[in-house]
ZADO-1210 file (C-alpha; in nm, 4 decimals, padded with zeros to 6 digits):
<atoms>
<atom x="00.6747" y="00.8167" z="-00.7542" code="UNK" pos="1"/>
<atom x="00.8022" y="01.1404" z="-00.6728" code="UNK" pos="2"/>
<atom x="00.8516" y="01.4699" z="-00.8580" code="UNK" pos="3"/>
<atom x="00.9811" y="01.7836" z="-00.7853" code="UNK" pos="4"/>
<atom x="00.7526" y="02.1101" z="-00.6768" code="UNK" pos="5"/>
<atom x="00.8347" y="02.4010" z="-00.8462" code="UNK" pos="6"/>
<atom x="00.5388" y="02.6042" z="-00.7157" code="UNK" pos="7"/>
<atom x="00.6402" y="03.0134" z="-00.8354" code="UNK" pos="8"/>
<atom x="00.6647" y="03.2047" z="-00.4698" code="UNK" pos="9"/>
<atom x="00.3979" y="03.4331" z="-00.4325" code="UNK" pos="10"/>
<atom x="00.1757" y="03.2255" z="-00.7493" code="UNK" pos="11"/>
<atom x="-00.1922" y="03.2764" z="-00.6654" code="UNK" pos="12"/>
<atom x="-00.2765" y="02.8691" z="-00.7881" code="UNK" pos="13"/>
<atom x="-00.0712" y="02.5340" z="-00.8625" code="UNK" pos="14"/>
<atom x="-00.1576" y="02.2435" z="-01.0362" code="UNK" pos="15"/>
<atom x="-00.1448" y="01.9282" z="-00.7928" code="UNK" pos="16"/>
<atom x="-00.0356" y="01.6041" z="-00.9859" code="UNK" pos="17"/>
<atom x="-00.1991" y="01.2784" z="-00.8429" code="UNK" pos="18"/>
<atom x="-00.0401" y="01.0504" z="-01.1485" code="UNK" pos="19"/>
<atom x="-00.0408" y="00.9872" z="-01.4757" code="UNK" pos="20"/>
<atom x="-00.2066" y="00.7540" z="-01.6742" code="UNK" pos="21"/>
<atom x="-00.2400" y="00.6491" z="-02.0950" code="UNK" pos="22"/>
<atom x="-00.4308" y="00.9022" z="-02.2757" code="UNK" pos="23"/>
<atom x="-00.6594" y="00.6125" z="-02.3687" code="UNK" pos="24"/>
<atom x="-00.7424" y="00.6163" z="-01.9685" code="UNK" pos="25"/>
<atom x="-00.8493" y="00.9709" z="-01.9470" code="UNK" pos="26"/>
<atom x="-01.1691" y="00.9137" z="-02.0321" code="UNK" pos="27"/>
<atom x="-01.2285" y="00.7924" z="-01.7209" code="UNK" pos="28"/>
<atom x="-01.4711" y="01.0386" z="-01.5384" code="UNK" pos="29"/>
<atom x="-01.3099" y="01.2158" z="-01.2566" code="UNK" pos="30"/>
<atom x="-01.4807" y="01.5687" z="-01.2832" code="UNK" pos="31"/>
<atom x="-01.7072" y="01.4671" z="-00.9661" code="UNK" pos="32"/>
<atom x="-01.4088" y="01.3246" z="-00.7440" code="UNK" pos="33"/>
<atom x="-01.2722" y="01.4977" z="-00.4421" code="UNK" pos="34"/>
<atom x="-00.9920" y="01.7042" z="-00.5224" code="UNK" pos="35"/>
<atom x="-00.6855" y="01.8126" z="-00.3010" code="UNK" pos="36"/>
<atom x="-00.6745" y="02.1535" z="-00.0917" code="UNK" pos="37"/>
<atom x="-00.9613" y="02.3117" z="-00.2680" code="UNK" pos="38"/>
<atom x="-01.3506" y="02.2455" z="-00.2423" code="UNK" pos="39"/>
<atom x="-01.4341" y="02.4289" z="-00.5707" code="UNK" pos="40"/>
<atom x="-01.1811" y="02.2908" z="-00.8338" code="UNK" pos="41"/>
<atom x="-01.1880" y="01.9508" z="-01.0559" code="UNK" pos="42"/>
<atom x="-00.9897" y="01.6845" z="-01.1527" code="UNK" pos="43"/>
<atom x="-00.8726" y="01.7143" z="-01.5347" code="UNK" pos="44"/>
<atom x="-00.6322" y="01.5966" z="-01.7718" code="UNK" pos="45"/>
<atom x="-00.3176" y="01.7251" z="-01.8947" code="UNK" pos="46"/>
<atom x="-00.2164" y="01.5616" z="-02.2255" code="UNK" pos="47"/>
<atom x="00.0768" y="01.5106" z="-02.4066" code="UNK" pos="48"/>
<atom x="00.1984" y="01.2808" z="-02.6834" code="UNK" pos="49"/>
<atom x="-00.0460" y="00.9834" z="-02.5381" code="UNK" pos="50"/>
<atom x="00.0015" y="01.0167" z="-02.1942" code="UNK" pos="51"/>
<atom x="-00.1990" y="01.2319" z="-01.9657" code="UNK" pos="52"/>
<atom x="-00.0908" y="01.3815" z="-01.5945" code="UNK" pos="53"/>
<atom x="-00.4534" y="01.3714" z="-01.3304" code="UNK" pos="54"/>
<atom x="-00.4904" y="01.7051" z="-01.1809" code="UNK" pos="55"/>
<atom x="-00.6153" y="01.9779" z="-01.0352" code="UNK" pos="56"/>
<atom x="-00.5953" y="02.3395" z="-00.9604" code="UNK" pos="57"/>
<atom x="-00.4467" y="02.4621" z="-00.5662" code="UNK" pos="58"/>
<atom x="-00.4658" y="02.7872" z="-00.3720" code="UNK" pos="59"/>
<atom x="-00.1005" y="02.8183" z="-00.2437" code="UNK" pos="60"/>
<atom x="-00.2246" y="02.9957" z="00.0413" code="UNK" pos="61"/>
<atom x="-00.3633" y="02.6554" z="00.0921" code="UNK" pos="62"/>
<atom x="-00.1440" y="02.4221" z="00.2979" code="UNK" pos="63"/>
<atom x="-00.1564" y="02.0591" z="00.2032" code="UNK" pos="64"/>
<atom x="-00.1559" y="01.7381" z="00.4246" code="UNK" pos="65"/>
<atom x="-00.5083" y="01.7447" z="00.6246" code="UNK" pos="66"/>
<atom x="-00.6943" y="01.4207" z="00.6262" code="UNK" pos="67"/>
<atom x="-00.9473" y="01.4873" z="00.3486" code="UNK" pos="68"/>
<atom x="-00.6421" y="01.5839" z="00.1319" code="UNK" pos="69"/>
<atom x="-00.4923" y="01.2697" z="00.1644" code="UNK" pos="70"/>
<atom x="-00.8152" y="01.0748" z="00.1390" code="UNK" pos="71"/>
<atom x="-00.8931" y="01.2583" z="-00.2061" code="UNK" pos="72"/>
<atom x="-00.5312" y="01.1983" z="-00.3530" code="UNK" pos="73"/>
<atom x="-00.6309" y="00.7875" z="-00.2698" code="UNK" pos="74"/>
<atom x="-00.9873" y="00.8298" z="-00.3522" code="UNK" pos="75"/>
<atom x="-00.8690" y="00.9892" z="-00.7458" code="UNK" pos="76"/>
<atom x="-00.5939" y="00.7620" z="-00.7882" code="UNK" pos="77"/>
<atom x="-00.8046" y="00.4604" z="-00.6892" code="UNK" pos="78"/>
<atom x="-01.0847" y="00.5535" z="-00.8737" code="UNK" pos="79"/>
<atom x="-00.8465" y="00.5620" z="-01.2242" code="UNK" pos="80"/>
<atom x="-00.7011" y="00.2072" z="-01.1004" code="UNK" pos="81"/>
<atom x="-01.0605" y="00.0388" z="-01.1194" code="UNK" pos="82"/>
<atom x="-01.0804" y="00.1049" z="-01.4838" code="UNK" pos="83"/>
<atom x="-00.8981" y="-00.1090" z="-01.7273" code="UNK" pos="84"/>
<atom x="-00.6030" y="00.1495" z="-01.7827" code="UNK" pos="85"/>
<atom x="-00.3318" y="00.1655" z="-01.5757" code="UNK" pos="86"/>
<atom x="-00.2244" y="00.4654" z="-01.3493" code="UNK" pos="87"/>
<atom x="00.1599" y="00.5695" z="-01.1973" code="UNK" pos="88"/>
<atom x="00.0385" y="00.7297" z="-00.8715" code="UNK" pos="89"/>
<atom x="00.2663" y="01.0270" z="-00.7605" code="UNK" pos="90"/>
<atom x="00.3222" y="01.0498" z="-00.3936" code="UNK" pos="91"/>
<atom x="00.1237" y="01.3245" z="-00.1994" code="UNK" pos="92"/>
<atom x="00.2340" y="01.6441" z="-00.2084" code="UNK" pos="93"/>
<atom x="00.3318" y="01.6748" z="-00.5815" code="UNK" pos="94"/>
<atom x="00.2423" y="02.0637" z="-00.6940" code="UNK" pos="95"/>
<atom x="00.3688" y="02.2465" z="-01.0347" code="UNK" pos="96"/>
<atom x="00.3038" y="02.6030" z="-01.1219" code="UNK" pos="97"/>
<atom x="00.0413" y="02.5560" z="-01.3988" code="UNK" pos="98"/>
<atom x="-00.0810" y="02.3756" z="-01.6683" code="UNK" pos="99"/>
<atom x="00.2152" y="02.4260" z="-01.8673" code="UNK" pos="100"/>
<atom x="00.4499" y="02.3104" z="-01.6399" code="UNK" pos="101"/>
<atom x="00.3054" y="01.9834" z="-01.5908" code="UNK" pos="102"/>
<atom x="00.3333" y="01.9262" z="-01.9539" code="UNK" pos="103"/>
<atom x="00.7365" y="02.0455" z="-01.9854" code="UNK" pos="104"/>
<atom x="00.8844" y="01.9638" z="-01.6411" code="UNK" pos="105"/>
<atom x="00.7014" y="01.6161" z="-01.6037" code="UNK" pos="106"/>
<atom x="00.5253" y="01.4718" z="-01.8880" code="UNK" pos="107"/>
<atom x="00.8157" y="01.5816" z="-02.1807" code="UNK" pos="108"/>
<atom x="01.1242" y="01.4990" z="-01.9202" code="UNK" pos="109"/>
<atom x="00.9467" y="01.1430" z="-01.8563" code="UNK" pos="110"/>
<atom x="00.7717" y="01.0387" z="-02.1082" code="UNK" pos="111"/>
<atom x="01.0032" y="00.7277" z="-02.2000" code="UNK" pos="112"/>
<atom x="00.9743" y="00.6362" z="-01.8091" code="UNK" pos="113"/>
<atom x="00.6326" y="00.6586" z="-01.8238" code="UNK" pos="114"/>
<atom x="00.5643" y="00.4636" z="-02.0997" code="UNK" pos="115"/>
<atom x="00.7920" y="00.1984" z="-02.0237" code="UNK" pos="116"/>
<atom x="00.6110" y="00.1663" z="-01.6694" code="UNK" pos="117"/>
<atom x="00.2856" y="00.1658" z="-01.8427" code="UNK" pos="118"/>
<atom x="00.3500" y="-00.0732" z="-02.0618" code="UNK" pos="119"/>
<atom x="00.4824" y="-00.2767" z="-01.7249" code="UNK" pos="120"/>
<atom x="00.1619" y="-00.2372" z="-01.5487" code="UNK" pos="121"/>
<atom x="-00.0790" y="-00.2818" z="-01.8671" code="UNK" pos="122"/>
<atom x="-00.3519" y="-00.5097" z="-01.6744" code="UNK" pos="123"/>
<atom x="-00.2580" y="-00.5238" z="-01.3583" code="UNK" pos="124"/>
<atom x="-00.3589" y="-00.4071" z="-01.0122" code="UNK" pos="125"/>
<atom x="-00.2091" y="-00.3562" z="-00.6346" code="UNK" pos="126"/>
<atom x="-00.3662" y="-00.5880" z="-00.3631" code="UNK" pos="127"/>
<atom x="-00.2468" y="-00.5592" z="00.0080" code="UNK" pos="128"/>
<atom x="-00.2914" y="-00.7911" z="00.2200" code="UNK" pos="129"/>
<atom x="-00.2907" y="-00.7375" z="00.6370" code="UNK" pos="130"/>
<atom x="-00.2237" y="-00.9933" z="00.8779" code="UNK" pos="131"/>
<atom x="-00.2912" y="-00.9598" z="01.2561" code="UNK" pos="132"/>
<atom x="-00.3014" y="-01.2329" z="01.5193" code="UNK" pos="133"/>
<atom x="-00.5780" y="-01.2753" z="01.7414" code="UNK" pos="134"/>
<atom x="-00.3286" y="-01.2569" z="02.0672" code="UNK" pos="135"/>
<atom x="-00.5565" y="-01.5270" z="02.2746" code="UNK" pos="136"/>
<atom x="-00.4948" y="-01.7521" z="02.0804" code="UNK" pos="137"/>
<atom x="-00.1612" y="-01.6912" z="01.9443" code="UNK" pos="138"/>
<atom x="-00.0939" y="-01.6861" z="02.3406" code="UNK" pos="139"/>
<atom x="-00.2444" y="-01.9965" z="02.4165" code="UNK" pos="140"/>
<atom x="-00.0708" y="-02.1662" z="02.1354" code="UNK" pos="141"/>
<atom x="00.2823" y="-02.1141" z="02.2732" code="UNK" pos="142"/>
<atom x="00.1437" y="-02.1506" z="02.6370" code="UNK" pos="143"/>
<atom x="00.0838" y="-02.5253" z="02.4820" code="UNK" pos="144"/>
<atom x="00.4205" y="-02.5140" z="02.2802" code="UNK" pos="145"/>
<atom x="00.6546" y="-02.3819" z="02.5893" code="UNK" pos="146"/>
<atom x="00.6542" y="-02.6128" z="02.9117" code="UNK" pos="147"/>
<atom x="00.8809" y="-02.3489" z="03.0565" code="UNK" pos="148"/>
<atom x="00.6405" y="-02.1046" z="02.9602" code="UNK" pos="149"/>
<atom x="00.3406" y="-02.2711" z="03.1365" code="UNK" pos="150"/>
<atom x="00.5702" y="-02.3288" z="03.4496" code="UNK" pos="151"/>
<atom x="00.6709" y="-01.9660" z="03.4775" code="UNK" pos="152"/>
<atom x="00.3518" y="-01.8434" z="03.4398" code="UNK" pos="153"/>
<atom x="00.1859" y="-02.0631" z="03.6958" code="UNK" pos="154"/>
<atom x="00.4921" y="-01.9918" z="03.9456" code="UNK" pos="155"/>
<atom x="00.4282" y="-01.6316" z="03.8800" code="UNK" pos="156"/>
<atom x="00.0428" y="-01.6571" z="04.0327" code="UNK" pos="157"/>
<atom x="00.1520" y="-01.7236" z="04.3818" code="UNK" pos="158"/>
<atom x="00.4345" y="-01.4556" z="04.3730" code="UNK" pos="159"/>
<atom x="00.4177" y="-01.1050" z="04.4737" code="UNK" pos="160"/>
<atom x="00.5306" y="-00.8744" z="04.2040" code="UNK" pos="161"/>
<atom x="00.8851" y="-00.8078" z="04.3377" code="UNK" pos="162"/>
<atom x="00.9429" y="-01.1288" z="04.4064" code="UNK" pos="163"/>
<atom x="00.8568" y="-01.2400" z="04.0518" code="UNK" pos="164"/>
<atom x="01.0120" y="-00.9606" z="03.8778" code="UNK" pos="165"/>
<atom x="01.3232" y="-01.1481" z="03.7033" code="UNK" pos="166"/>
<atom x="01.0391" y="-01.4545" z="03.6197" code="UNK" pos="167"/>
<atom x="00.8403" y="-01.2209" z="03.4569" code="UNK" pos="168"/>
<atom x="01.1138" y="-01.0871" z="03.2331" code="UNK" pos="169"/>
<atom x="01.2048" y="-01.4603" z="03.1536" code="UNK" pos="170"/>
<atom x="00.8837" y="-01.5788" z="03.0338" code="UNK" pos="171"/>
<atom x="00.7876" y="-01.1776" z="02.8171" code="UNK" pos="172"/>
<atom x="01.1676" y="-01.3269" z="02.6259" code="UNK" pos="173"/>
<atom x="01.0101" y="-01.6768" z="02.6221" code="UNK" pos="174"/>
<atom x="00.6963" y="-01.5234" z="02.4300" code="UNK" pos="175"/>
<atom x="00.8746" y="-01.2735" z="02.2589" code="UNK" pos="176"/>
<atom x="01.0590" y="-01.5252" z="02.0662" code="UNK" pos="177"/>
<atom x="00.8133" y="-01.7870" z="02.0180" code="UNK" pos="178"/>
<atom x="00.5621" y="-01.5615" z="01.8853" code="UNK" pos="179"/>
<atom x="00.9033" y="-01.3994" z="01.6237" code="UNK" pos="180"/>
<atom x="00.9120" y="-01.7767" z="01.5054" code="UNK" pos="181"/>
<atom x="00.5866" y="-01.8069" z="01.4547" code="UNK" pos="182"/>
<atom x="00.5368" y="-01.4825" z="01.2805" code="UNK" pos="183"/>
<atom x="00.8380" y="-01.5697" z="01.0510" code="UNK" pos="184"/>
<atom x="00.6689" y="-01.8832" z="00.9573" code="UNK" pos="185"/>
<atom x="00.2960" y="-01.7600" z="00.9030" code="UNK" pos="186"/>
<atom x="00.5134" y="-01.5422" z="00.7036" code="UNK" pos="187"/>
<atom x="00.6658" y="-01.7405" z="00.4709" code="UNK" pos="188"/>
<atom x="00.2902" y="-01.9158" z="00.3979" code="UNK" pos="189"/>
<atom x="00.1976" y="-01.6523" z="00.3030" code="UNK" pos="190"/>
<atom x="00.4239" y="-01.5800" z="00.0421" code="UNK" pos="191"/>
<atom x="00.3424" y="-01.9442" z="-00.0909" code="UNK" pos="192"/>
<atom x="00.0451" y="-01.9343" z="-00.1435" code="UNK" pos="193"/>
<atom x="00.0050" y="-01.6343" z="-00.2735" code="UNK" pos="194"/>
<atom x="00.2965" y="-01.5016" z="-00.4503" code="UNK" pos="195"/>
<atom x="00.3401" y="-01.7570" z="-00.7083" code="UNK" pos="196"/>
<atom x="-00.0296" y="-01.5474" z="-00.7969" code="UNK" pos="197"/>
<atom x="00.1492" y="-01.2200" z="-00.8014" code="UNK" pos="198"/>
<atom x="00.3425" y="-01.0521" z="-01.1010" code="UNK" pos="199"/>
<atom x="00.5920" y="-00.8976" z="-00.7986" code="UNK" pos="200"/>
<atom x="00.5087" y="-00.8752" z="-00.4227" code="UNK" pos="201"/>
<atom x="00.6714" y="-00.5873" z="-00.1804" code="UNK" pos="202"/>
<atom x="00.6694" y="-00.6853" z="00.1775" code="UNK" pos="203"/>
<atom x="00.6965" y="-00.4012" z="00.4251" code="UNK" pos="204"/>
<atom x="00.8171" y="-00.4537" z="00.7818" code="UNK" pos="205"/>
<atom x="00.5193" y="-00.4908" z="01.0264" code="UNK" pos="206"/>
<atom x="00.5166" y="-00.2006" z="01.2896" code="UNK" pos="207"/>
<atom x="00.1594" y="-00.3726" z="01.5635" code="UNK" pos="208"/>
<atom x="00.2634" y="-00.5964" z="01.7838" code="UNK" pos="209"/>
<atom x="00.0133" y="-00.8043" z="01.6763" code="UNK" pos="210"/>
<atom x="00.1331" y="-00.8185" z="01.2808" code="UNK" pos="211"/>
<atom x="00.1973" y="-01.0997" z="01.1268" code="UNK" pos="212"/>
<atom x="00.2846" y="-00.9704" z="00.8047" code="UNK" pos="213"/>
<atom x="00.2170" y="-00.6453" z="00.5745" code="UNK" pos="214"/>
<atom x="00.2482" y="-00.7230" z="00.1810" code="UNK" pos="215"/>
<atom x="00.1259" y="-00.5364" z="-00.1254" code="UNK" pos="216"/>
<atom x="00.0967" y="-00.7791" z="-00.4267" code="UNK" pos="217"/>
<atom x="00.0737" y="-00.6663" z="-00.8087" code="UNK" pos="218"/>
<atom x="-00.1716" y="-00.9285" z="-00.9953" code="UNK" pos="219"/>
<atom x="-00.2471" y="-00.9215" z="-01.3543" code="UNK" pos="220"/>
<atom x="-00.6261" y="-00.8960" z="-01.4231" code="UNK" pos="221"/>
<atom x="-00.6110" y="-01.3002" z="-01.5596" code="UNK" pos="222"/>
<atom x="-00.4583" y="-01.4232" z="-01.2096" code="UNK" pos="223"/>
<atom x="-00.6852" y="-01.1822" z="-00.9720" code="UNK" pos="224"/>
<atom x="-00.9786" y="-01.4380" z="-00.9254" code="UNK" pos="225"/>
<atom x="-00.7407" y="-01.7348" z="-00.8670" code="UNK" pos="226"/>
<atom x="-00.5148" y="-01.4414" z="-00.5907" code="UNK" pos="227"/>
<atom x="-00.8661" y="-01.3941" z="-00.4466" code="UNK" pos="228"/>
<atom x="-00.9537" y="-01.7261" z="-00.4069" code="UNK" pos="229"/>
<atom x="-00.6053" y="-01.8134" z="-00.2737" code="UNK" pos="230"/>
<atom x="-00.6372" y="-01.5357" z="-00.0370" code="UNK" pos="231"/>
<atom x="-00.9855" y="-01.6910" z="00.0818" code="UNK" pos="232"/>
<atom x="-00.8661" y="-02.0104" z="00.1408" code="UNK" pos="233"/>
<atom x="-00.5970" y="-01.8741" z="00.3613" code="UNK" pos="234"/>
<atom x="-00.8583" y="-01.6603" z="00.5637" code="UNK" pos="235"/>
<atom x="-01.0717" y="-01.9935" z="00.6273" code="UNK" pos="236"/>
<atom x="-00.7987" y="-02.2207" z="00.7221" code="UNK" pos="237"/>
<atom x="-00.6161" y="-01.9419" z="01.0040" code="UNK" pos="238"/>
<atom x="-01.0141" y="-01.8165" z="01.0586" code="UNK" pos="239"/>
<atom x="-00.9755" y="-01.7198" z="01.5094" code="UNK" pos="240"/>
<atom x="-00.6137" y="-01.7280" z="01.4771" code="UNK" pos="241"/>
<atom x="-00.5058" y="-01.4746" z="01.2428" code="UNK" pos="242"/>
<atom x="-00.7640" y="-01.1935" z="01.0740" code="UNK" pos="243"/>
<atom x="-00.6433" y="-01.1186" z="00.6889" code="UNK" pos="244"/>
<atom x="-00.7594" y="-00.8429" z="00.5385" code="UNK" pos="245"/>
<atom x="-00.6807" y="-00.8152" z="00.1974" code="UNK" pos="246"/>
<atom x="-00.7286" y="-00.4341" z="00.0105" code="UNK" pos="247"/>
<atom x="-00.7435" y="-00.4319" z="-00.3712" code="UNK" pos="248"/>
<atom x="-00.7900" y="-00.3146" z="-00.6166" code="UNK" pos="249"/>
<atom x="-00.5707" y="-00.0071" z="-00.5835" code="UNK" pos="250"/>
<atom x="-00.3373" y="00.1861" z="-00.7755" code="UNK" pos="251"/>
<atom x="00.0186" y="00.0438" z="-00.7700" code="UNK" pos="252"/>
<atom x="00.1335" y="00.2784" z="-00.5230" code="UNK" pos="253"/>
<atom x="00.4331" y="00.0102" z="-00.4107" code="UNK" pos="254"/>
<atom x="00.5242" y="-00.1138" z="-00.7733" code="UNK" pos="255"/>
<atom x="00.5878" y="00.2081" z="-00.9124" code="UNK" pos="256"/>
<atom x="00.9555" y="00.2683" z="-00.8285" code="UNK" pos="257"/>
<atom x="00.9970" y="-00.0842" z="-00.9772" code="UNK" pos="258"/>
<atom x="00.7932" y="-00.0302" z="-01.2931" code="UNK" pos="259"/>
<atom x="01.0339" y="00.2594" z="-01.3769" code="UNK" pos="260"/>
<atom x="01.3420" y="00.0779" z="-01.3405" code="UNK" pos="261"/>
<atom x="01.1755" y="-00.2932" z="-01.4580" code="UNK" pos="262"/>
<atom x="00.9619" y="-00.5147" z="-01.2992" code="UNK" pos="263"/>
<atom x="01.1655" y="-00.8356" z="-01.5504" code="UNK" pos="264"/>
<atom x="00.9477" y="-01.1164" z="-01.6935" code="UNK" pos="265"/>
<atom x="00.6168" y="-01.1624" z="-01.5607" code="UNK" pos="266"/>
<atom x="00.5559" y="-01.4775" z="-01.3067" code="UNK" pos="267"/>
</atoms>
């Protein structure tokens, strides 16, 4: 989610918005967290009407983005999504002028939103799951698949590299587009077996070589053991071929967009 900064020039403090959450949820404790561009503040609650913006107090002489910054925006926000309420994470970088602010500029202009998103997330929680192929074996699998991949590549010993230069182009292509079909159809099990799990699923393009797939899952609280499980199974049966790593629970940093506008029925 994103909201605008409207930090006064030459202000001697912000207030830096991680999310917002029910007012039932901020009870949750957060006064001992890690907060954003300052060593000395807290995380508190801004209320309004029964929601309730995260935040804390920031220098602007203070410039955001280091590493611990980002880590403490993840570490609050994930720390609200392992309670039982939910929480609309804001994306880093969110800073209003003060206290009062937060309460006319975000919480009054979207309150409706935020309810309605909410309501939308009421019990569930982000998993995301990371898929990598061990490239041995991924290699020798299309090395077994591709006769004109085994032929190149034994050609290619007993040539000098000039002289195998165009070979060696032929059989990276040969690869290059086994290992694409393979990855689309690791892929797609993926999404069967675990999406039918998922109340919505965003799949984001994988940038390593070595990716399979990247995909963030939203999973209702009732489904999350049987997602795990699913998840397991998945790990055992590709176990020395492909490593899954599955993250979770996490705030619903790729579902919020969606919440706002409607995630539709529930799977």
């Amino acid at each position: 989610m994103t909201a605008s900064t409207s930090q006064t020039p030459g202000a001697e403090s912000g207030w830096y918005v991680y999310g917002v959450v029910r007012e039932s949820g901020a009870t949750t404790e957060v006064e001992a967290l890690p907060t954003v561009a300052s060593a000395d503040a807290q995380v508190t609650y801004v209320r309004h009407r029964g929601i309730a913006a995260v935040v804390s107090e920031v220098s602007d002489d203070r410039p955001l983005g280091t590493p611990d910054d980002l880590r403490a925006h993840a570490q609050v926000l994930d720390s609200l999504a392992a309670g039982s309420e939910p929480v609309l994470p804001f994306r880093f970088g969110t800073v209003l002028r003060d206290a009062q602010a937060v309460t006319d500029e975000l919480l009054v202009g979207g309150y409706d939103d935020f309810m309605t998103a909410l309501d939308r997330l009421e019990g569930s929680a982000q998993f995301t799951l990371r898929a990598r192929y061990v490239q041995d074996e991924v290699l020798r699998e299309v090395l077994d698949e591709q006769p004109q991949a085994q032929q190149l590549r034994e050609e290619l010993k007993h040539m000098s590299e000039d002289a195998g230069y165009y070979r060696r182009i032929e059989l990276g292509q040969i690869l290059a587009e086994a290992i694409a079909d393979k990855r689309d159809m690791d892929a797609v099990e993926i999404d069967r077996c675990l999406a039918p799990l998922a109340v919505a699923v965003a799949p984001e393009e994988p940038g390593a070589a070595d990716a399979v797939a990247d995909v963030s899952f939203l999973v209702d609280g009732k489904r999350r053991a049987a997602f795990e499980e699913a998840a397991e199974d998945l790990a055992r049966r590709w176990h020395g071929r492909i490593r899954l790593r599955l993250f979770g629970p996490v705030a619903p940093y790729d579902f919020v967009t969606e919440a706002m506008a409607g995630l539709g029925e529930r799977r």
